[in-house]
N, CA, C and O of each residue as an XYZ file, in Angstrom:
428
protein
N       0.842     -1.172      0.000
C       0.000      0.000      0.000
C       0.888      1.237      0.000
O       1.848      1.532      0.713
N       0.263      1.905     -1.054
C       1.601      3.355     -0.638
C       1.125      4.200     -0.077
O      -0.077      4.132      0.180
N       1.881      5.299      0.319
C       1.623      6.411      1.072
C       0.828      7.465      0.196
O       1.413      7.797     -0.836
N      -0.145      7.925      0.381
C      -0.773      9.132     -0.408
C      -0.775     10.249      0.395
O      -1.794     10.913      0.201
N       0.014     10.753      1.279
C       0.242     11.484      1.637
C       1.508     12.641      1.076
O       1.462     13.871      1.074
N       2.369     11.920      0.721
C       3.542     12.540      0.044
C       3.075     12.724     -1.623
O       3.867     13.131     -2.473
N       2.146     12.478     -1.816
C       1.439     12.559     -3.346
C       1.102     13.839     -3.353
O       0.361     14.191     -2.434
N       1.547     14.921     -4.396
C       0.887     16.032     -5.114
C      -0.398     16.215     -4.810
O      -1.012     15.166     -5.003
N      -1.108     17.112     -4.406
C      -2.538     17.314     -4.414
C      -3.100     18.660     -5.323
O      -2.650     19.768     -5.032
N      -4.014     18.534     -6.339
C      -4.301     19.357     -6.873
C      -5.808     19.717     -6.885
O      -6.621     18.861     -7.233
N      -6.305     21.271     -6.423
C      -7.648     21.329     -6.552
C      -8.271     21.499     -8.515
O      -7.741     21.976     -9.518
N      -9.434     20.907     -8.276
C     -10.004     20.600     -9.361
C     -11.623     21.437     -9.943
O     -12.668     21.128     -9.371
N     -11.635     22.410    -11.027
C     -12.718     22.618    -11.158
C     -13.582     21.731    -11.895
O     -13.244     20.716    -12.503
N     -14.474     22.115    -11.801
C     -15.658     21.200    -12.538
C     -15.459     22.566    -13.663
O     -15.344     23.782    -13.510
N     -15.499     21.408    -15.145
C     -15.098     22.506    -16.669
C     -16.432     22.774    -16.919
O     -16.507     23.801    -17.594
N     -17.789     22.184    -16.609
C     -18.990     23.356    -17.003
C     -19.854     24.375    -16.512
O     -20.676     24.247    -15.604
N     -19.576     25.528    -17.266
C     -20.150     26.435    -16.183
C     -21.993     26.719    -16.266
O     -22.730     26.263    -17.141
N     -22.384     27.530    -15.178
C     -23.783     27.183    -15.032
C     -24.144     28.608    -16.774
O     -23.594     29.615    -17.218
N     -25.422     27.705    -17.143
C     -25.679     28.270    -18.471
C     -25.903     29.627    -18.663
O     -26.660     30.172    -17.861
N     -25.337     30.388    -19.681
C     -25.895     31.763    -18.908
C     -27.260     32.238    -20.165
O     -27.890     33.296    -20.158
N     -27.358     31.505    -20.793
C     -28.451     31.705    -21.685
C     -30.052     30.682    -21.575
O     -29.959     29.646    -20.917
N     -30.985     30.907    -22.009
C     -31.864     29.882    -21.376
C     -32.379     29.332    -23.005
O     -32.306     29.950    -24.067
N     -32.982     27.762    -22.696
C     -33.855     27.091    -23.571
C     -34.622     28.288    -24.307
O     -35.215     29.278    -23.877
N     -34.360     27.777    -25.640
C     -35.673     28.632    -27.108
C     -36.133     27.577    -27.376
O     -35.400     26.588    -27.346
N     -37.580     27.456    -27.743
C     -38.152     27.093    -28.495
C     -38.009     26.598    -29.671
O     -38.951     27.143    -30.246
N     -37.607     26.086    -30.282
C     -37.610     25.805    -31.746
C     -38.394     26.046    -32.226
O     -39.324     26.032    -31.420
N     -38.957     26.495    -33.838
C     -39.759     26.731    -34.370
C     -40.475     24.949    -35.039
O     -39.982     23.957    -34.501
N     -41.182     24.799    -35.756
C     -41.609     23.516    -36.296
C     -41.106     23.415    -37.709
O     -41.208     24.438    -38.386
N     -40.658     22.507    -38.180
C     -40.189     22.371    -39.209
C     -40.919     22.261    -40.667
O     -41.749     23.145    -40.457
N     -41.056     22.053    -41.287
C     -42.294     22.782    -42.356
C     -42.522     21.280    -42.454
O     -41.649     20.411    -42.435
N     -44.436     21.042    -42.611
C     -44.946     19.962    -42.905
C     -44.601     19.094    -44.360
O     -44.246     17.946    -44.627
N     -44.904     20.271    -45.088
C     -44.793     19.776    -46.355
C     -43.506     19.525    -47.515
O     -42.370     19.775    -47.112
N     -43.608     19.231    -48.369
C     -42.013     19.608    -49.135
C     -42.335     20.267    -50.606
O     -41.831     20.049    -51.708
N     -43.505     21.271    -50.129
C     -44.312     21.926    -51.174
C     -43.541     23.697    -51.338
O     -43.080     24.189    -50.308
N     -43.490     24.314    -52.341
C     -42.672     25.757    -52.327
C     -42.862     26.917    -50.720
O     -43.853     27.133    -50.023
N     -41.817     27.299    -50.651
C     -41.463     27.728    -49.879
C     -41.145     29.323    -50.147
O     -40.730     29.621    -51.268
N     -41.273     30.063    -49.445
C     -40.285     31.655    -49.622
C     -39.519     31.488    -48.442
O     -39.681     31.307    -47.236
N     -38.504     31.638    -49.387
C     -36.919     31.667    -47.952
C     -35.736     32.372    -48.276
O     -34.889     32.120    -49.132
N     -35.845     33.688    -47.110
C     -34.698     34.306    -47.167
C     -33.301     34.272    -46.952
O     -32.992     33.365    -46.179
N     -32.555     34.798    -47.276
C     -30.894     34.763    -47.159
C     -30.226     35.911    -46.216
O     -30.338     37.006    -46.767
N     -29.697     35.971    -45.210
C     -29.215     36.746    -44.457
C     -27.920     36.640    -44.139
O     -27.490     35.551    -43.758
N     -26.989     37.882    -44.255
C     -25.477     37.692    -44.441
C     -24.561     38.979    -43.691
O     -24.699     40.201    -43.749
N     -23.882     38.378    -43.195
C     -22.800     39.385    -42.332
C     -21.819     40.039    -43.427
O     -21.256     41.125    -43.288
N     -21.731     39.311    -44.378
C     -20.647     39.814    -46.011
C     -19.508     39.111    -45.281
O     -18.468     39.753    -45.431
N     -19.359     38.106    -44.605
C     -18.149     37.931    -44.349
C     -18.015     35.776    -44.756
O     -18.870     34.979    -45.143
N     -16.832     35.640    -44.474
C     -16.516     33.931    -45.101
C     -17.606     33.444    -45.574
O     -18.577     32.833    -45.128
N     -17.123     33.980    -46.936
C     -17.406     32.862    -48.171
C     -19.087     32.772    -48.234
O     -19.620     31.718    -48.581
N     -19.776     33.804    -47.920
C     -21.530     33.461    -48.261
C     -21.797     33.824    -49.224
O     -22.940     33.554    -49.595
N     -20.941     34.596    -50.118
C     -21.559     34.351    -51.787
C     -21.404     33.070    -52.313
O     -22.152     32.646    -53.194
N     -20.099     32.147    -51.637
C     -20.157     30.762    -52.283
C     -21.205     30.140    -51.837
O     -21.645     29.382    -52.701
N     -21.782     30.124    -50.901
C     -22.043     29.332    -50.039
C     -23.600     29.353    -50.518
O     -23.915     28.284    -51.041
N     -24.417     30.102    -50.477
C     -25.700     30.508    -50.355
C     -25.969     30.440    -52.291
O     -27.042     29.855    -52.141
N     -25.897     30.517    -53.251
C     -26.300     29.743    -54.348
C     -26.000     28.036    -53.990
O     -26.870     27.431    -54.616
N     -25.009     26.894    -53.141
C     -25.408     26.135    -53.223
C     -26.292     25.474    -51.724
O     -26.497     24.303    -51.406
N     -26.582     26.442    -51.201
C     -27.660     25.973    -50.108
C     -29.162     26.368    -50.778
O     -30.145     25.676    -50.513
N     -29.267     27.788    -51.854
C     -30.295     27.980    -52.502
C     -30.804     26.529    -53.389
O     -31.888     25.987    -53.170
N     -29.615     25.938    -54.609
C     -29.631     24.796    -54.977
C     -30.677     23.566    -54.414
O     -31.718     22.987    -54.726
N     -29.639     23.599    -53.368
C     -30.644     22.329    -52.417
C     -31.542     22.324    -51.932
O     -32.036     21.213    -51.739
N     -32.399     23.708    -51.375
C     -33.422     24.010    -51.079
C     -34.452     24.005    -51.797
O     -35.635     23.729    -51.599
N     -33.724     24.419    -52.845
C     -34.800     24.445    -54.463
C     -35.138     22.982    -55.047
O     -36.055     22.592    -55.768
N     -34.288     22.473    -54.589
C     -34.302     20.917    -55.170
C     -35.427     19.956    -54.231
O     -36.235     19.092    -54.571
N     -34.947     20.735    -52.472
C     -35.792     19.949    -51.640
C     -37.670     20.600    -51.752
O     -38.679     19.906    -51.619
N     -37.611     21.896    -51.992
C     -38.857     22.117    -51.541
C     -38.871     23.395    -53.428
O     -38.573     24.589    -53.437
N     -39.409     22.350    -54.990
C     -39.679     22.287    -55.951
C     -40.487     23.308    -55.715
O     -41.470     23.154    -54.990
N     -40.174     24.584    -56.333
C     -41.044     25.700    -56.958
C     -40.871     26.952    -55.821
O     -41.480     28.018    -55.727
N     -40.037     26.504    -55.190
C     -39.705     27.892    -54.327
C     -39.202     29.239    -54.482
O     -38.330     29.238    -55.351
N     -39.450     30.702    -53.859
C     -38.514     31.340    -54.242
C     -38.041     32.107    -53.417
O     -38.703     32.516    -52.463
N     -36.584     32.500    -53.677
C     -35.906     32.945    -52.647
C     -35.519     34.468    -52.585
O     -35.242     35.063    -53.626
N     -35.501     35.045    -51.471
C     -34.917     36.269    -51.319
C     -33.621     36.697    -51.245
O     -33.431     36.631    -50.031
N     -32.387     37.174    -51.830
C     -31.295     37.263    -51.593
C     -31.283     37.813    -50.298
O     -32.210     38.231    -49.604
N     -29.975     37.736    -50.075
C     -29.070     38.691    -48.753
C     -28.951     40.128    -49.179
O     -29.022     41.004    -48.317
N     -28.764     40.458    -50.527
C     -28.791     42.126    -50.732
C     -29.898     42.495    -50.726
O     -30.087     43.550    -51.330
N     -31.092     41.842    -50.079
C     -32.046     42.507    -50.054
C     -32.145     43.175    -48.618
O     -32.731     44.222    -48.342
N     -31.528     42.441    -47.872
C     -31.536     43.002    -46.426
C     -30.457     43.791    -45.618
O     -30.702     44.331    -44.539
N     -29.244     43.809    -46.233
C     -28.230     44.763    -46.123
C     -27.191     44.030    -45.303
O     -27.517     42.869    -45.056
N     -26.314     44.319    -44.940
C     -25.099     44.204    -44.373
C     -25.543     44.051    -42.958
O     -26.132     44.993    -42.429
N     -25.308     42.919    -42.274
C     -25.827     42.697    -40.656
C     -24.130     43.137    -40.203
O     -23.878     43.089    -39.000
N     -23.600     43.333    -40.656
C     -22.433     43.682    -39.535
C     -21.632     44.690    -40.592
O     -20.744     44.005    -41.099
N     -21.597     45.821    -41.040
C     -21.431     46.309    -42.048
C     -21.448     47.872    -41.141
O     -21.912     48.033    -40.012
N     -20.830     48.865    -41.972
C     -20.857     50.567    -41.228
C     -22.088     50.889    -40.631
O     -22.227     51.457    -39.547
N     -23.440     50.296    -41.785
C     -24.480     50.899    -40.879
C     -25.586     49.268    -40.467
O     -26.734     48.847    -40.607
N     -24.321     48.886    -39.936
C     -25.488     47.464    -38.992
C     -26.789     47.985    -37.987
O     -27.989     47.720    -37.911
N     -26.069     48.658    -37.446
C     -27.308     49.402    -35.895
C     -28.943     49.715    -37.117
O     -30.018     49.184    -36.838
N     -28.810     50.418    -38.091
C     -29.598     50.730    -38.830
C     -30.662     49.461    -39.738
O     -31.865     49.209    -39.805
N     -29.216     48.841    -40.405
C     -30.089     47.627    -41.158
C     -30.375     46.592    -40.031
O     -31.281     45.907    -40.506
N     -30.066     46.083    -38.709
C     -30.764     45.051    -37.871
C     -31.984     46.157    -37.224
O     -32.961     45.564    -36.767
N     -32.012     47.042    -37.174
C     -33.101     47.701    -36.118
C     -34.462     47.823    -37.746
O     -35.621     48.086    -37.428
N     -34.160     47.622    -39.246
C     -34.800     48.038    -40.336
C     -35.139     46.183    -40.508
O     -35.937     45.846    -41.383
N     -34.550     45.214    -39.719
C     -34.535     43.706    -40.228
C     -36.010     43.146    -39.925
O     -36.710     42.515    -40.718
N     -36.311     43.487    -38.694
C     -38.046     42.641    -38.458
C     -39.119     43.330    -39.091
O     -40.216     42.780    -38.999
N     -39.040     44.761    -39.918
C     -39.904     44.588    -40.313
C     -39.527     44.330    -42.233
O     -40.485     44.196    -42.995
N     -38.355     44.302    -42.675
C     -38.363     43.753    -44.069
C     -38.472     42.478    -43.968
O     -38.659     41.974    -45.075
N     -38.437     41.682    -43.072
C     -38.524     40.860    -42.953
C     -40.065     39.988    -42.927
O     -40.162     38.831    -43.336
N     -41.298     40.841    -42.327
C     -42.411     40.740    -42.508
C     -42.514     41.322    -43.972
O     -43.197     40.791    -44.847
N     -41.990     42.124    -44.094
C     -42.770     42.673    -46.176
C     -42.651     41.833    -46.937
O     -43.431     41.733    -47.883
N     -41.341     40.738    -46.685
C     -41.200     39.454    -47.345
C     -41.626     38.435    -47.294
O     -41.192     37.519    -47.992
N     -42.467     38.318    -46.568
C     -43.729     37.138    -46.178
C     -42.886     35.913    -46.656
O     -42.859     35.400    -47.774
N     -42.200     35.573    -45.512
C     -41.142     34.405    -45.644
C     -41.435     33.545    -45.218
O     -41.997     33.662    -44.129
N     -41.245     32.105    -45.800
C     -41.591     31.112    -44.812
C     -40.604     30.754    -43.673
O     -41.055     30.261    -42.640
N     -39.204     30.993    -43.823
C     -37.617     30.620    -43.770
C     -37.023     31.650    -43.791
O     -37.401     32.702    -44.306
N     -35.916     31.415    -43.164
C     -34.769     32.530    -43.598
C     -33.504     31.584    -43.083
O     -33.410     30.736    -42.195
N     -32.567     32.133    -44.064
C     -31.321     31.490    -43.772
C     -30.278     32.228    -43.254
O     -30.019     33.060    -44.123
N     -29.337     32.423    -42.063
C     -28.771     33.368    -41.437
C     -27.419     32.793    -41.614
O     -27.113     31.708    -41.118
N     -26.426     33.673    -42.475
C     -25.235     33.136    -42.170
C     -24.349     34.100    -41.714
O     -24.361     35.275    -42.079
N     -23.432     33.513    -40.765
C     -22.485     34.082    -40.192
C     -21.273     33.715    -39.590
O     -20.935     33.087    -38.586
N     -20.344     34.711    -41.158
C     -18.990     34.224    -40.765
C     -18.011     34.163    -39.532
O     -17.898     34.806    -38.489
N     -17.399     33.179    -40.076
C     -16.731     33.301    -38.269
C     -14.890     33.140    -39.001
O     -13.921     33.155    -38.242
């Protein structure tokens, strides 16, 4: 038996901290796989001009006869005048009677 006394002792945190954000809701996922209106939303940053013609692609492919709203329709979410285009976002966002929207953001 050895001695655990002459053994190193180290205090230990626990690595998760308490949450500081709470449970959302999820929205429901669309019943059907019938056309859709679904918007595009973009910070202008990594790669969402590549990106967003082939997520449009697949969307178009998944839900036949859809149509979509670009990202220049809604302006620059992190751009000189962000404060302006996110405080101008909920209601272009209703004028577009969307079913979807797609939010990307580079990191």
């Amino acid at each position: 038996m050895s001695d655990t006394s002459k053994m190193p002792r180290y205090e230990v945190l626990w690595p998760l901290a308490r949450r500081a954000v709470k449970d959302i809701t999820l929205n429901r996922r669309f019943a059907d796989n019938g056309a859709k209106r679904i918007g595009f939303i973009w910070d202008y940053m990594f790669r969402g001009n590549d990106m967003f013609p082939l997520l449009q692609a697949g969307l178009a492919e998944k839900y036949p006869g859809s149509t979509f709203v670009p990202y220049e329709h809604f302006g620059n979410v992190h751009g000189h005048d962000e404060r302006e285009v996110l405080a101008a976002l909920p209601d272009r966002l209703r004028e577009a009677k969307l079913d979807a929207v797609v939010v990307g953001v580079g990191a």
